[in-house]
N, C-alpha and C positions, 0 to 999 in steps of 0.2 A: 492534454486535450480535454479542455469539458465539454458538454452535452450530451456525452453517449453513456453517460451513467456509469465514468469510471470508480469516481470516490466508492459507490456505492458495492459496481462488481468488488473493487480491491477490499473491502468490509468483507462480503459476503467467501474470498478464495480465504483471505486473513484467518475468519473465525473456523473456517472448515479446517485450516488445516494447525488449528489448535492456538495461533497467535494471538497476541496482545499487542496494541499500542494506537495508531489517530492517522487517518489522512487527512487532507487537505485542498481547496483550489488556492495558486496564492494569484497575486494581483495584473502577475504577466501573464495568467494563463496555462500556467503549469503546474503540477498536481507533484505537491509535498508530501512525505511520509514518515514516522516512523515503527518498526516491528520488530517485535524482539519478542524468541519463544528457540525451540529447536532447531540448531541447524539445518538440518534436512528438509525442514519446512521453509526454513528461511528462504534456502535455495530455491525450493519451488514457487515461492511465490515472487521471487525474485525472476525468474523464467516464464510464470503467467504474465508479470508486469510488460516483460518485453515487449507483448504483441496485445493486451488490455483486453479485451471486452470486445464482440464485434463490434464494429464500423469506428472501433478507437483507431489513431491515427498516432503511434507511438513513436517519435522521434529519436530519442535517446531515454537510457535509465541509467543514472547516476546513485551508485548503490557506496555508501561510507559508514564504516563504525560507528558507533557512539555508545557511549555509558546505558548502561541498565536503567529504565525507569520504573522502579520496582510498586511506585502506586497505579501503574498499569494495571487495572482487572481484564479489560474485554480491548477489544479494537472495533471504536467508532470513528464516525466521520468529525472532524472539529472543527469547528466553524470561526 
C-alpha cells in the first residue's frame, strides 16, 4: 500500500531494531523488501509489517529466504 508512508515507517522499525537491507514501491503497487540482521529482529519486523504504519491497509506479507547481502551497511529506501 503506498501513500501512508510505508517504505519510510519500515526504514525507520528496520534500523531500530538493528537491520540492514532496502525497500521498495514496485510498479503494481506493492512494496518489496529485503532484511537481513538477527533473528529476533527479523521476526519483529516481520510482525510490524503485518499491520504497517497507521492508516496502511496490509493485505498479505509474503516473507522468503534469500542469500546474505553482505555489502548491505544500513536499510534504505531504493528507488
Amino acid at each position: 500500500m503506498q501513500g501512508v508512508f510505508f517504505r519510510q515507517s519500515t526504514v525507520e522499525q528496520a534500523r531500530g531494531l538493528g537491520l540492514t537491507g532496502w525497500v521498495c514501491n514496485r510498479a503494481d503497487g506493492s512494496v518489496e523488501g529485503v532484511a537481513q540482521g538477527a533473528p529476533e529482529a527479523l521476526e519483529k519486523l516481520r510482525h510490524w509489517l503485518q499491520r504497517g504504519p497507521p492508516q496502511a491497509q496490509v493485505s498479505a506479507v509474503e516473507w522468503v529466504p534469500v542469500e546474505a547481502e553482505p555489502e548491505m551497511k544500513r536499510f534504505v529506501i531504493h528507488r
